[in-house]
C-alpha positions, -999 to 999 in steps of 0.1 A, spaced: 169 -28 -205 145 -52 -189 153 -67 -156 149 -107 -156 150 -128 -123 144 -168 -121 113 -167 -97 77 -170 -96 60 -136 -108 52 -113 -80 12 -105 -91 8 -67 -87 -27 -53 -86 -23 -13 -97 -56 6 -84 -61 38 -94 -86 66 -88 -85 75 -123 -105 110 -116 -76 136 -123 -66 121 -158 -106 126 -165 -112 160 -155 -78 182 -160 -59 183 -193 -27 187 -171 -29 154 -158 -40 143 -188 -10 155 -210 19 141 -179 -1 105 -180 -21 101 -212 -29 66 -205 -37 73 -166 -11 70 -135 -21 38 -128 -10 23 -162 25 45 -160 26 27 -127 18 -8 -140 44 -1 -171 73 10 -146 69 -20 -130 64 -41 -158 101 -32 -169 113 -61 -148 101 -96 -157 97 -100 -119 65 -85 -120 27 -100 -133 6 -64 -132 -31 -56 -134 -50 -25 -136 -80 -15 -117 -101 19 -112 -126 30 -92 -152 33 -124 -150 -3 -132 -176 -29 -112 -164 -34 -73 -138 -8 -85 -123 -37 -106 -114 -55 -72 -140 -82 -67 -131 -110 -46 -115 -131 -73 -87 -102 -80 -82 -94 -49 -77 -133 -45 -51 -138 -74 -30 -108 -57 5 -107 -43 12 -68 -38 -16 -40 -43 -11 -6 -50 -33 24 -41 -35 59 -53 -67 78 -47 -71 115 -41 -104 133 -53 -129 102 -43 -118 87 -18 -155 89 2 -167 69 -34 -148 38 -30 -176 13 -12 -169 3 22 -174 -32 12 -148 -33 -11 -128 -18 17 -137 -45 43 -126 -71 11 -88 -48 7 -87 -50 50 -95 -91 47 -72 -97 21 -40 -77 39 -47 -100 71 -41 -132 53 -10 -118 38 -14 -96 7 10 -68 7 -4 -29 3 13 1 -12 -3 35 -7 5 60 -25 10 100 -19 -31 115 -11 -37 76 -5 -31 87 30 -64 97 33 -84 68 17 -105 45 38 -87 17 36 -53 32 50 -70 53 79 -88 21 84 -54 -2 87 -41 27 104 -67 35 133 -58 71 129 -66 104 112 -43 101 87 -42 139 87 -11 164 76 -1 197 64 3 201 27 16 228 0 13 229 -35 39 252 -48 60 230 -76 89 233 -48 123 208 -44 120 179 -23 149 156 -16 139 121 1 171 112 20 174 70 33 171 70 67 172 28 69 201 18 41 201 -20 46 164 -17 41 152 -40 13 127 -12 -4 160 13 2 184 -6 -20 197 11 -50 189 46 -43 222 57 -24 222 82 4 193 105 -13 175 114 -46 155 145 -52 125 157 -70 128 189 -87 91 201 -84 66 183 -62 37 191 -37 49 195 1 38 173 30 44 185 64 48 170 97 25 163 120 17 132 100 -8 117 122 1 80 115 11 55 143 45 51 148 59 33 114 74 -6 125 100 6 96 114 42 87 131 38 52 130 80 40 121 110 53 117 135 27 130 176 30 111 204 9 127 239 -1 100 257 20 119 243 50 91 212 60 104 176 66 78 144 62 83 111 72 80 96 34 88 63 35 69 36 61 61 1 66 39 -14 90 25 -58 97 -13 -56 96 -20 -95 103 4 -112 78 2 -87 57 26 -59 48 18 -21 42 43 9 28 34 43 27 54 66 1 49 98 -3 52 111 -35 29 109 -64 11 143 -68 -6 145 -101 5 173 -115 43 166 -120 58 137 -137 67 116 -103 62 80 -114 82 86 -148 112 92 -124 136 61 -123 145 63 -82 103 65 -78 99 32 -100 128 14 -80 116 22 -49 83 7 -65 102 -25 -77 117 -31 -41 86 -24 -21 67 -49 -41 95 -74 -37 96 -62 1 53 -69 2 46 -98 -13 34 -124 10 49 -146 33 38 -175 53 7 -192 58 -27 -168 62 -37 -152 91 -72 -162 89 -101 -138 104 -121 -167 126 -124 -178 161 -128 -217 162 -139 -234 192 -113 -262 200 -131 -290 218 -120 -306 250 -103 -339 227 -85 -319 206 -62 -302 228 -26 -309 223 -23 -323 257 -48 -344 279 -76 -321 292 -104 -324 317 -135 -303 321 -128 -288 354 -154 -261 352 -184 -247 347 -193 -233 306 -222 -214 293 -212 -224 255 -225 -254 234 -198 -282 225 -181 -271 187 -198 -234 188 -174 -209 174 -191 -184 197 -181 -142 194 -146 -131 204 
């Protein structure tokens, strides 16, 4: 059953690396059409939601200026190439969260450039791939991106993350995830980068069926709902406000080694 809710179309750009579904037959027979689309489709089952696909082989990795422009919420799931995505379209991802888009990173997203570069850290964490249990308990119920999925839901075969996570300390905890080897991960985080939002969630390995799983695509619905922008746009500038445009009457009282109206480097 489709979802249906009387408001403006929250524009979801889903990026994908689109590597994995190229190269291994696996991945391949889980998400014939690519994650990204099975992604895009899950979200699609609520009229809330305007998606797009993009992948790293298409021009500007399908995220020129114009996309990037005309979107609300984009997700990111990268893994194999992450040192192939070009820094400028990077420093375009980084402008665009400032004024207010919202960002989703997904699983090995942790270690693309443009999280480590929102981040300011390492991104770094321990990892196993043995098909093992993990069970992603809600640490942060009245969270908006929480609603719906009760006190936990579990994944019966997924790749382990371990802590240390090296990450700054998440604005937001929503899960925190448990695996059968014994490991715990903070899964679940939200961080304000300018006006623009950013959740981490954890799972998403390629080799299991993780974004066919109906808890996986409503925690997808509600982060996008919880990302999409707000406000007016943080813009990345530093104008020079003259002397007669201060909100109160101003003299010179001193001395200046700048040029009246230069923007000057701050």
């Amino acid at each position: 059953m489709r979802e249906t809710v009387a408001m403006q179309a929250i524009r979801v750009t889903v990026w994908g690396e689109n590597v994995h579904e190229q190269k291994h037959e696996l991945v391949r027979t889980i998400y014939p059409t690519g994650m990204h689309r099975c992604i895009a489709d899950g979200l699609s089952e609520s009229d809330e939601f305007l998606t797009r696909t993009a992948t790293l082989q298409e021009p500007e990795h399908g995220l020129s200026e114009q996309m990037l422009a005309d979107t609300d919420v984009l997700t990111w799931w990268g893994h194999a190439a992450h040192g192939q995505v070009e820094d400028a379209v990077v420093e375009r991802v980084q402008k665009r969260v400032w004024e207010g888009m919202g960002l989703i990173v997904l699983h090995s997203g942790h270690y693309s450039k443009i999280f480590k570069r929102l981040m300011g850290t390492a991104c770094s964490l321990r990892w196993r791939e043995a098909g093992e249990k993990e069970r992603l308990w809600v640490c942060n119920p009245g969270h908006p991106i929480a609603q719906g999925i009760g006190d936990c839901f579990e994944l019966p075969n997924t790749e382990m993350y371990g802590e240390p996570f090296a990450i700054p300390t998440p604005d937001e905890q929503v899960f925190i995830s448990w695996f059968q080897g014994g490991e715990v991960f903070r899964s679940g985080c939200t961080w304000k980068r300018g006006n623009g939002k950013i959740f981490y969630f954890r799972p998403g390995h390629e080799s299991y069926p993780i974004f066919h799983h109906p808890m996986v695509k409503l925690v997808l619905k509600n982060a996008c709902r919880w990302a999409r922008p707000e406000g007016s746009q943080w813009i990345d500038r530093c104008p020079n406000i003259p002397i007669g445009e201060a909100p109160e009457p101003l003299a010179k009282q001193g001395p200046s080694i700048h040029q009246p109206g230069e923007e000057g480097l701050r």
